[in-house]
PAFI-132063 format. One line per 2 residues: number of its first residue (from 0); their letters; for each residue y, x, z of C-alpha. Coordinates in nm, 3 decimals. Example, Ala and Ser with C-alpha at 12.3 -4.5 7.8 and 13.67 -1.06 7.14 Angstrom:
0) as) -0.450,1.230,0.780; -0.106,1.367,0.714 .
% end
This chain:
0) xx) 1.924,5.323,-8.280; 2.219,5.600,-8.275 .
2) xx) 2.169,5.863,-8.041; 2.419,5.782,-7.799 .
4) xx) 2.730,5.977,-7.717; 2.674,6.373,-7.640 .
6) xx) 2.831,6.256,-7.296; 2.549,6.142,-7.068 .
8) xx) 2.548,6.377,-6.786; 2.706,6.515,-6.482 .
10) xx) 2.822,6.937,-6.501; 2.606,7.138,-6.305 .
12) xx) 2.694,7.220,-5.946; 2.428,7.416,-5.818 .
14) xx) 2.589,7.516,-5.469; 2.683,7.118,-5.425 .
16) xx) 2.343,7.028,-5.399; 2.220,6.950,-5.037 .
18) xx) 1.843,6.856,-4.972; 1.575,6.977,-4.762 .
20) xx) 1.263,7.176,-4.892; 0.931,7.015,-4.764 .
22) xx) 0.578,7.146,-4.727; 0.366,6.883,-4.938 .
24) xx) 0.006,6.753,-4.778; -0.296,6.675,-5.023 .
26) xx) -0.090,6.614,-5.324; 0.286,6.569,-5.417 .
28) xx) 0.425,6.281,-5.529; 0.409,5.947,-5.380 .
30) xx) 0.242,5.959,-5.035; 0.411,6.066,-4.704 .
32) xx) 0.396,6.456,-4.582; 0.450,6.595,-4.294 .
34) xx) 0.574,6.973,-4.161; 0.274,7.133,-4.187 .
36) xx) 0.357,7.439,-3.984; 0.568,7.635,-3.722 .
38) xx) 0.770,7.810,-3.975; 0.841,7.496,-4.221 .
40) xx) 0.929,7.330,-3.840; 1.168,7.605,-3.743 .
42) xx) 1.342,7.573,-4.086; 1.339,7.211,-4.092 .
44) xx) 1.516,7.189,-3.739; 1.763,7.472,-3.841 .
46) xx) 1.877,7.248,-4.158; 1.918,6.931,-3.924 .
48) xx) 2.156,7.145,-3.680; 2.315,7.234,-4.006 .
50) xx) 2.418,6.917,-4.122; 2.557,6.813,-3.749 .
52) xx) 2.807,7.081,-3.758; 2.898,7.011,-4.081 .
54) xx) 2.953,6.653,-4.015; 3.131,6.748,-3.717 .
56) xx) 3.344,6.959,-3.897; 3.433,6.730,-4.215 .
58) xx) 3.247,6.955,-4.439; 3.238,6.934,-4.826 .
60) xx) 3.117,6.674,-5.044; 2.757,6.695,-5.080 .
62) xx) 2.546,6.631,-5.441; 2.229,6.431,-5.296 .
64) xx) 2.194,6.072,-5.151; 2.089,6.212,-4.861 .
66) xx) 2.464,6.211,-4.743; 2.753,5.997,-4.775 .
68) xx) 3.062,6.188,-4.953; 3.232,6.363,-4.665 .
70) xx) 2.956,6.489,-4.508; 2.757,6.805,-4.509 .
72) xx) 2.757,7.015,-4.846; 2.673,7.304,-4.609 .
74) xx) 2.323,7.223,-4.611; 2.266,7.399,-4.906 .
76) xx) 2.308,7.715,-4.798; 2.036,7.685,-4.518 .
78) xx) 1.787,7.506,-4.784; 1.631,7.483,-5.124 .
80) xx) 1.682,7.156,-5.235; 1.366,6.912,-5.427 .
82) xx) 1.098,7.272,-5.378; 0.787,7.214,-5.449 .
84) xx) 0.511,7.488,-5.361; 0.413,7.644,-5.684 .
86) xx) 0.028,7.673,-5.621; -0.017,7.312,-5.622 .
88) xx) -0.363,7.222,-5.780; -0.335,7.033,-6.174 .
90) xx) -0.617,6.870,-6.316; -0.710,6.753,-6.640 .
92) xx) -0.460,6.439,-6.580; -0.102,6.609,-6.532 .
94) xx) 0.037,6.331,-6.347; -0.150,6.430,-6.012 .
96) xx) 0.054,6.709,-5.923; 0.401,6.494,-5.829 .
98) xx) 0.301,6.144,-5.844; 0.091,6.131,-5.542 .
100) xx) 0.286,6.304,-5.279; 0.507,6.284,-4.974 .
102) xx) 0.860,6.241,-4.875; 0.953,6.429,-4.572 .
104) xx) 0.876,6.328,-4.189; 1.000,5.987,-4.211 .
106) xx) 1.032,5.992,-3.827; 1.311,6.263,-3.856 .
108) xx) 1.548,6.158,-4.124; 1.501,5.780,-4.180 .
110) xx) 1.368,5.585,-3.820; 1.415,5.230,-3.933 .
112) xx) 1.690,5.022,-3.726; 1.576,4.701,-3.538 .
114) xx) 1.475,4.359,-3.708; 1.850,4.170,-3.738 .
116) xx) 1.936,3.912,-3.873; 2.240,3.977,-3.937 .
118) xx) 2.317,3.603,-4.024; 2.066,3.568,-4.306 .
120) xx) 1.925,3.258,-4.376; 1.517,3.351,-4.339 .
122) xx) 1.479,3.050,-4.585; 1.734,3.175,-4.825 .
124) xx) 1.617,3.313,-5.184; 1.795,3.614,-5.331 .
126) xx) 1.891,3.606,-5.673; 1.921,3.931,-5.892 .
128) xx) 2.057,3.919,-6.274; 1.877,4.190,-6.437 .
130) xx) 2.105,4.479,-6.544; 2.150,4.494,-6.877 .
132) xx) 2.008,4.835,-6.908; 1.798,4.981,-6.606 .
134) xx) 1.892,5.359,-6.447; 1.727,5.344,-6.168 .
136) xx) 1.621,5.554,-5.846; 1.286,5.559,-5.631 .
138) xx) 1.379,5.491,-5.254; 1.067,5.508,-5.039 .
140) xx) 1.036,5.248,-4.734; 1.132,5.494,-4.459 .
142) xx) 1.463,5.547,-4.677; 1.505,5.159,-4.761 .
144) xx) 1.434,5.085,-4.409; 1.736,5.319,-4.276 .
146) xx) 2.051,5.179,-4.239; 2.198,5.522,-4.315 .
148) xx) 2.004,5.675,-4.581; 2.065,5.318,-4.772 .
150) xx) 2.380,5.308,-4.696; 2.408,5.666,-4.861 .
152) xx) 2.213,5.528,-5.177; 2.403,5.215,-5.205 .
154) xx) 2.732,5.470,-5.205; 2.562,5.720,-5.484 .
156) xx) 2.523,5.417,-5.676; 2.871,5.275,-5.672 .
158) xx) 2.971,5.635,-5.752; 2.722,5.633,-6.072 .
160) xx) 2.556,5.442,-6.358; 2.268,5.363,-6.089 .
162) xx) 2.203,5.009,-6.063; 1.826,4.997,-5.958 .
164) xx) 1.663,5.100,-5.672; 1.269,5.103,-5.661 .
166) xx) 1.146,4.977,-5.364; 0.834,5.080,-5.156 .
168) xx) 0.672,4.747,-5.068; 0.330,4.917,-5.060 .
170) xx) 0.218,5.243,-5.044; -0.046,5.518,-5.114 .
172) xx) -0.106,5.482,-4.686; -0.232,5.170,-4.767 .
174) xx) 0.069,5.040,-4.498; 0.314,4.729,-4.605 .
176) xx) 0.630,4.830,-4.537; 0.770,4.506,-4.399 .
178) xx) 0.647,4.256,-4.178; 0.409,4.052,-4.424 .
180) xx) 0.206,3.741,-4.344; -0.056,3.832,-4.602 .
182) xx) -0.341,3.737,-4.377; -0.541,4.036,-4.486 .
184) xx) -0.279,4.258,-4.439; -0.261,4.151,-4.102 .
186) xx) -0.669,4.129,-4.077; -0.690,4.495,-4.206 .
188) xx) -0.326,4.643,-3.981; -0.158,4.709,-4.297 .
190) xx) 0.142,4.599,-4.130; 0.075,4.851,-3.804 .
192) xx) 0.353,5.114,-3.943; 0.651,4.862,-4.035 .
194) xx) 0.905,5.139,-4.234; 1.149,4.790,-4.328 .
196) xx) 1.181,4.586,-4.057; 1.388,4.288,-4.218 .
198) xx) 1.362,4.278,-4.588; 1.587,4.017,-4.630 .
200) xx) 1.864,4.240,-4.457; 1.800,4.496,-4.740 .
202) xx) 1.763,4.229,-5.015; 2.118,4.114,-4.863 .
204) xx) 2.250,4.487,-4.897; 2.141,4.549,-5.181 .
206) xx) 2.276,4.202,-5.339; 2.651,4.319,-5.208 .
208) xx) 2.615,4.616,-5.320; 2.498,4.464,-5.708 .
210) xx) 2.177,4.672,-5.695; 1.884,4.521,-5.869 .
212) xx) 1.583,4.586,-5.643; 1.231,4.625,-5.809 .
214) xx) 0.913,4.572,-5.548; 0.670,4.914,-5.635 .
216) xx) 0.290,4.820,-5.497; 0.021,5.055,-5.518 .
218) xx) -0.332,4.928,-5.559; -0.651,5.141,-5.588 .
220) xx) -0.527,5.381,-5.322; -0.539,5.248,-5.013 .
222) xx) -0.738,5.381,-4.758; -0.696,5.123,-4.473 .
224) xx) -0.844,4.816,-4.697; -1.166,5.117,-4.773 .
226) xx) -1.206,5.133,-4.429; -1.201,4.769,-4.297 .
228) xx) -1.396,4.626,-4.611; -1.628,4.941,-4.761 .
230) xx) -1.778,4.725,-5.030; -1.454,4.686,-5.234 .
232) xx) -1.440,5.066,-5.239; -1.622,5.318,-5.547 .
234) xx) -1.927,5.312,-5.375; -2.121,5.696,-5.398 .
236) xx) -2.479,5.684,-5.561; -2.633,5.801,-5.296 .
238) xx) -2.470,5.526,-5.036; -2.221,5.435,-4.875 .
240) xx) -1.819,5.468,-5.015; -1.758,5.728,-5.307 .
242) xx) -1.489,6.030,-5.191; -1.392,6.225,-5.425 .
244) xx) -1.328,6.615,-5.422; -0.994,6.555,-5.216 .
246) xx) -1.159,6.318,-4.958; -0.971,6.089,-5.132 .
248) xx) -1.165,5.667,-5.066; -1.021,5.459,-5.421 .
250) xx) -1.070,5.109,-5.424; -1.292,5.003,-5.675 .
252) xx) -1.043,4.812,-5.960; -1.323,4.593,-6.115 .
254) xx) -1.324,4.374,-5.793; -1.126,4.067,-5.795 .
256) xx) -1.094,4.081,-5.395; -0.846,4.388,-5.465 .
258) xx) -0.663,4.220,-5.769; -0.584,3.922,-5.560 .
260) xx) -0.473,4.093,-5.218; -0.222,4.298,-5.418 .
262) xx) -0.143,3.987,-5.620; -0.057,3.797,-5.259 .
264) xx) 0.164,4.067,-5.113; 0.372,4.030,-5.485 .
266) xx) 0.425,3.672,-5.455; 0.526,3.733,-5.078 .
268) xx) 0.820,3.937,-5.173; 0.896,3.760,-5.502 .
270) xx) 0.965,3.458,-5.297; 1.240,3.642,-5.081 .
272) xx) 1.419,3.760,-5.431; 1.243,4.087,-5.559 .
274) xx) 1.300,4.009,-5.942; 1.054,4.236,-6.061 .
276) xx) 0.691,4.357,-5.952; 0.573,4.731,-6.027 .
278) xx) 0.197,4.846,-5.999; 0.120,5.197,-5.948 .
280) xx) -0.197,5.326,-5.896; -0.349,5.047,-6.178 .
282) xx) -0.631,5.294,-6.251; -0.973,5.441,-6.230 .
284) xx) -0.969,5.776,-5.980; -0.930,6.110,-6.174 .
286) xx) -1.134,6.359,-5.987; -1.322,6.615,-6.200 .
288) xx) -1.676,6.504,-6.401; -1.893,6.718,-6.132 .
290) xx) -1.719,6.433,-5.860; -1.732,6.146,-6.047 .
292) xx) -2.113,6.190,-6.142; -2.154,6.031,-5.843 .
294) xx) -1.902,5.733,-5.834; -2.067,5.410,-5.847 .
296) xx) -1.848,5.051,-6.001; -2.014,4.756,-5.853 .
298) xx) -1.909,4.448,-6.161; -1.852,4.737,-6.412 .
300) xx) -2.139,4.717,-6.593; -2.056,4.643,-6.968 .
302) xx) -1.712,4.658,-6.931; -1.519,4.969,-7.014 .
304) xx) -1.263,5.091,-6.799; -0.975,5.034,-7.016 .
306) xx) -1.031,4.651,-7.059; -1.070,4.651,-6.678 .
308) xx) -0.690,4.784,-6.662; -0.571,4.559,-6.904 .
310) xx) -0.754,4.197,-6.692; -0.582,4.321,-6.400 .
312) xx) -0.247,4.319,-6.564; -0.302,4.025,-6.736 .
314) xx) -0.442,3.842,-6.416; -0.172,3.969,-6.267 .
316) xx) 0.100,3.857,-6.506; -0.069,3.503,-6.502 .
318) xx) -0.060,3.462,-6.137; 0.289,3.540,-6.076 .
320) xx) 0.435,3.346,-6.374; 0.538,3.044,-6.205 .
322) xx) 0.753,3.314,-6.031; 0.969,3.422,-6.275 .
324) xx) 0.918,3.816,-6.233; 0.937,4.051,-6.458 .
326) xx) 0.522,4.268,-6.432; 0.568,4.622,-6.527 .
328) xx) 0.321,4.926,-6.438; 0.324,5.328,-6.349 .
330) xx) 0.097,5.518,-6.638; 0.030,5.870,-6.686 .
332) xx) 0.287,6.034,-6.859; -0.043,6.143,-7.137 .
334) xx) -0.133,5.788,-7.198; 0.173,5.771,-7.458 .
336) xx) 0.016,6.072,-7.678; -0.335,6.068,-7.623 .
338) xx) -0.548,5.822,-7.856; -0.842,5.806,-7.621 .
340) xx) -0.911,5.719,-7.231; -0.891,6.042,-7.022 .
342) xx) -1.084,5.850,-6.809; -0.883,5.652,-6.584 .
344) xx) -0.880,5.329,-6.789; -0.515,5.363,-6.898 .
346) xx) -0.466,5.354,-7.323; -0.151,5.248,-7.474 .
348) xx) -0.263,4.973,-7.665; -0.502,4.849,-7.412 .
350) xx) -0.196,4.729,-7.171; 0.147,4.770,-7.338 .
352) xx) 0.075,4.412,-7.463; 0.012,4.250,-7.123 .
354) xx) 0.312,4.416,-6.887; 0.691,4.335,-6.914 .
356) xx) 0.761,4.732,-6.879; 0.573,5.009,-6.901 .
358) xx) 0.658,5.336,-6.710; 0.496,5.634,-6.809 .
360) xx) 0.552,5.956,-6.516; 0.657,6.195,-6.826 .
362) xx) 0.764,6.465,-6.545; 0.759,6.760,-6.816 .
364) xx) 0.591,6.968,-6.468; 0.296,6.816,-6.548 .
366) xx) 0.191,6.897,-6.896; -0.015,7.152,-6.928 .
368) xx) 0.029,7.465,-7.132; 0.075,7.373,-7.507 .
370) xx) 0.144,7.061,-7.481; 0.370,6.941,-7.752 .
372) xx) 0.317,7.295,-7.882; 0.547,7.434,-7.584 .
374) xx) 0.433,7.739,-7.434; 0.606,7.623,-7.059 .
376) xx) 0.645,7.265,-7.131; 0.864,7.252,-6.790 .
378) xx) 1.118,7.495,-6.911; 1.195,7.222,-7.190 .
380) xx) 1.266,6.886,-7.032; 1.421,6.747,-7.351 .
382) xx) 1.165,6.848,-7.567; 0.884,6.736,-7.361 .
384) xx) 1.030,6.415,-7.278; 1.122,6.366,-7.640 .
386) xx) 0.832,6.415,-7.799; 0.625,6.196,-7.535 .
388) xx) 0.884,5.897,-7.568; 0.865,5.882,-7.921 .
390) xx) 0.467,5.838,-7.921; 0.570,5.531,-7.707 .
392) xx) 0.805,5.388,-7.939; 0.616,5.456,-8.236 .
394) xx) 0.273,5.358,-8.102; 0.454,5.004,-7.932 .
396) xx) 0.588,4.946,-8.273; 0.253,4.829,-8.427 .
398) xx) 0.158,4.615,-8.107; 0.294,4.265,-8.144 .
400) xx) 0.431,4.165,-7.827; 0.475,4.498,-7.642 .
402) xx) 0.659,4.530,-7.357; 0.997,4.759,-7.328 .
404) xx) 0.915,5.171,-7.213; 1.083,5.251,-6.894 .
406) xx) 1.009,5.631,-6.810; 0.981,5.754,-6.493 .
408) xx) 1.217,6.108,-6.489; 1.185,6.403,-6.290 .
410) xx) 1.444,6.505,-6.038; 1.252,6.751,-5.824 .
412) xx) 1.110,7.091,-5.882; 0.758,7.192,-5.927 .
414) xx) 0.736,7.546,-6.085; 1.063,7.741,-6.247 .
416) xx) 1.255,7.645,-6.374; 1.461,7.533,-6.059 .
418) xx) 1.524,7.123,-6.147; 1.904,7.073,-6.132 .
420) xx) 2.149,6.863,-6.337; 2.089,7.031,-6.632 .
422) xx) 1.739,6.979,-6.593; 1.734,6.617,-6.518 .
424) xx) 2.035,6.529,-6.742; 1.817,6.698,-7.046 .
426) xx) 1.558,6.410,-6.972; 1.744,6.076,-6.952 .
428) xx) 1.981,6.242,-7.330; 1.589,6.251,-7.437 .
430) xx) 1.532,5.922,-7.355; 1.841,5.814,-7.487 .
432) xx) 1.777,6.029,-7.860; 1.466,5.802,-7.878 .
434) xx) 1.668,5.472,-7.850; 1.556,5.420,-7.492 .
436) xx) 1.820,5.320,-7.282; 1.651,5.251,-6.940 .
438) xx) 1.511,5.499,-6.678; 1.414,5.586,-6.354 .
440) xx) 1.421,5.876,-6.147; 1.176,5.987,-5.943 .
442) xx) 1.239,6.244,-5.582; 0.975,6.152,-5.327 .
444) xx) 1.220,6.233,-5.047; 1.477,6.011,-5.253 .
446) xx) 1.721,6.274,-5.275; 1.917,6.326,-5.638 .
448) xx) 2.117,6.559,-5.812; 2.436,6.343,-5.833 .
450) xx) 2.537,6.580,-6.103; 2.299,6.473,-6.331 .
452) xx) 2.444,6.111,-6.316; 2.739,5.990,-6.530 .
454) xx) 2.981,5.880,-6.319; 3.113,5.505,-6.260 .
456) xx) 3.483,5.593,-6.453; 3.310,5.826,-6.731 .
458) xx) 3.255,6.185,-6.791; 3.567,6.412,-6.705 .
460) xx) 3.366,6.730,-6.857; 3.057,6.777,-7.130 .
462) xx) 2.773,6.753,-6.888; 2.538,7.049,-6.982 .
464) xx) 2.176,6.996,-7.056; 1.865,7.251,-7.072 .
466) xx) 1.680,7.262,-7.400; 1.488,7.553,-7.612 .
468) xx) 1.462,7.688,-7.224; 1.872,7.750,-7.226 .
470) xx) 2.179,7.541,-7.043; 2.420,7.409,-7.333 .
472) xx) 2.659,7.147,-7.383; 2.470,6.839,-7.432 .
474) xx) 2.665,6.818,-7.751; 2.522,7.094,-7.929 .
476) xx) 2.158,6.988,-7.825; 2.057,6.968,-8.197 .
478) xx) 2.123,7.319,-8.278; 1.883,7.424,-8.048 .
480) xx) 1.616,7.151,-8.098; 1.476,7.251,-8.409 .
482) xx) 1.476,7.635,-8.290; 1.242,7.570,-7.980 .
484) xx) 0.933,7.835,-7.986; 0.652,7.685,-7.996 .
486) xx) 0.260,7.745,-7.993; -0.013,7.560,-8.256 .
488) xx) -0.297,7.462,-8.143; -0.448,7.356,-8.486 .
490) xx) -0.766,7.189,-8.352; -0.571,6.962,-8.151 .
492) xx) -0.635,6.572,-8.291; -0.384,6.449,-8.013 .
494) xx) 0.000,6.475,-8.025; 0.043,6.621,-7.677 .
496) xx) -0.134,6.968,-7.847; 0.057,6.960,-8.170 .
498) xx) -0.029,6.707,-8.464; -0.246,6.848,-8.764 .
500) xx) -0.130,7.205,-8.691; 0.243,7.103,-8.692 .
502) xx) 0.434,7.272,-8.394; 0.556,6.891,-8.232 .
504) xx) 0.871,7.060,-8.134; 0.976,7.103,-8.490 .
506) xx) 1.175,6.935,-8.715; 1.075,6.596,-8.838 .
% end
């Protein structure tokens, strides 16, 4: 496929971008955090006054979701936008670091509004054509289950190419975010924090507003099934549940208990009209060896962790056929270079054959140093997500009956470079240089550079795009490609380290 046009992003805008800086808890990426101190309190509170007066005062167009057009560019100047703290810890797997954290206090931006009705028919069934090509947006539950902070999304949509929202259904709390009648959730209180109180009032919204809503459901971590039911957890060798070095309980993914619970909650919301069901968290835990040496898999025995992925997804696909959904999963951002399991049961081959779409987190923060050959892989967002996506396509090209690759995008910082539209325009031209046309972006506190997005009537001005660790017009992004510096690493078997001593950033 051509590349497509040089015009696929917004100009950058730095001082139009309005979003809040959080402290992150354990990790930072999926989960919820919270303030975690007086200071982060103070600033947090000072932001929120901010953003009154603006209001108050008509101020000007902000950048972010977070607020509808006329209100409260001001913001900026009191905070730092998608921050992440720097000295978060990376493991072997580079996906930790952003995939597994927190949006902000949900209680102070985003309380969810009363059940309504609102007039809709509780027996009705919502119908979604899919778009023809997905750009999509993560919108956690306390965010879908705000009348104002959807609103805002809805309105960034209409503005942009968006047309997908990702949907919280379940969580890494363990918590559904609507009022199911899964009697285990109910058995367990996984529906004791309700974040969307009427999901057919959202599934309404979302419908007028021609938003194609997918259902995300996270599986292995949930700490409130570990607690109720111990025996479905990794069980430690020496008794009793596994935890790993974070204090982290992971279900244990060879059980069929925990296949079909997460299978129920899917059908519950594919009935109402959710066209399309997302696992995250399909996957073995990924704490260090001197952890894991103790981790126990009751019904593993003989069967590698890989294949144990791959009957999940295909159990999965099998039980929800008769509903017409589109199954598509979250993978590490590695499994589409790497040739071998890095342990959490996730290999290319093993499941691209059994899911709709595949979604691989290729947040360029996460790669570690020399990966691709790149010194600071997330000062080069195009190169990074370049190189990774083309693994994909090439390595999906010799399974018959693959499913599509969907990447997940990052739109949030973690580590300098600061992550602005430059940044996250550099990833989705990547995408598009690869002959992908469908993406996602990820912001745990759903917040996005607006900038970055193509507008609804076109491009008025060459959106500008970071690559070979500059900002240039997207349309001289070639130039620059094959000029990237790069590092060998010439005992590296694996294309995220360089191929046979071949810098991966060069020219092909």
């Amino acid at each position: 496929m051509a590349p497509k046009s040089a015009f696929a992003g917004g100009t950058q805008d730095s001082a139009a971008r309005a979003a809040v800086e959080i402290r992150y808890g354990e990790n930072t990426g999926y989960d919820y955090c919270y303030i975690r101190d007086m200071k982060c309190a103070l600033r947090f509170m000072l932001a929120t006054i901010l953003v009154a007066a603006c209001s108050a005062d008509n101020g000007s167009n902000g950048a972010t979701a977070d607020s509808s057009p006329p209100e409260a560019t001001g913001t900026a100047a009191a905070t730092s936008g998608n921050a992440v703290p720097e000295g978060i810890e990376r493991g072997a797997t580079p996906e930790v670091g952003a995939t597994d954290a927190a949006v902000q206090d949900p209680q102070a931006d985003a309380t969810p509004e009363g059940p309504g009705t609102e007039g809709i028919d509780p027996e009705r069934v919502f119908v979604f054509p899919r778009p023809e090509r997905v750009r999509g947006l993560y919108v956690n539950a306390w965010s879908a289950g705000s009348r104002r902070r959807i609103t805002a999304l809805t309105e960034l949509a209409r503005r942009t190419e968006i047309n997908t929202f990702v949907v919280d259904i379940k969580d890494a709390t363990g918590y559904v975010s609507h009022p199911a009648e899964v009697p285990l959730a109910q058995r367990i209180g996984a529906t004791g924090e309700i974040r969307i109180p009427n999901l057919r009032v959202l599934l309404a919204r979302l419908e007028a507003a021609g938003i194609y809503p997918i259902a995300r459901i996270v599986i292995v971590k949930d700490p409130l099934i570990a607690a109720a039911h111990p025996e479905l957890a990794v069980q430690d060798t020496a008794g009793g549940p596994w935890i790993d070095d974070k204090g982290i309980v992971w279900l244990n993914p060879y059980h069929r208990e925990v296949w079909d619970y997460h299978v129920a909650i899917a059908r519950e919301v594919a009935a109402m009209g959710f066209p399309e069901i997302q696992w995250d968290y399909v996957r073995f835990p990924d704490a260090p060896a001197s952890a894991m040496r103790r981790a126990y898999f009751p019904g593993g025995a003989g069967v590698p962790r890989p294949q144990a992925i791959r009957e999940f997804l295909a159990y999965s696909r099998a039980e929800l056929a008769d509903m017409d959904v589109q199954v598509t999963a979250d993978v590490f951002g590695v499994t589409t270079s790497f040739n071998r399991d890095v342990g959490i049961g996730q290999v290319w081959e093993s499941f691209i054959d059994v899911v709709d779409v595949a979604l691989p987190m290729v947040y360029p923060s996460h790669y570690w140093k020399g990966s691709f050959g790149y010194d600071r892989p997330n000062s080069h967002p195009y190169e990074i997500v370049r190189e990774a996506l083309e693994d994909a396509v090439r390595r999906s090209a010799l399974i018959e009956g693959a499913g599509a690759t969907r990447p997940w995008l990052q739109d949030f910082t973690l580590g300098p470079p600061r992550y602005e539209a430059p940044e996250v325009r550099a990833q989705i031209q990547a995408a598009y240089d690869v002959g992908i046309e469908e993406w996602i972006l990820w912001n745990p506190g759903s917040r996005y550079t607006e900038a970055a997005l193509e507008p609804a009537g076109g491009f008025v001005e060459e959106p500008l795009m970071r690559i070979a660790d500059q900002v240039v017009p997207v349309s001289r992004r070639f130039e620059f490609y094959d000029t990237a510096t790069v590092i060998v690493d010439p005992e590296s078997t694996d294309s995220a380290g360089g191929r046979d001593g071949k810098p991966s950033g060069s020219a092909r």
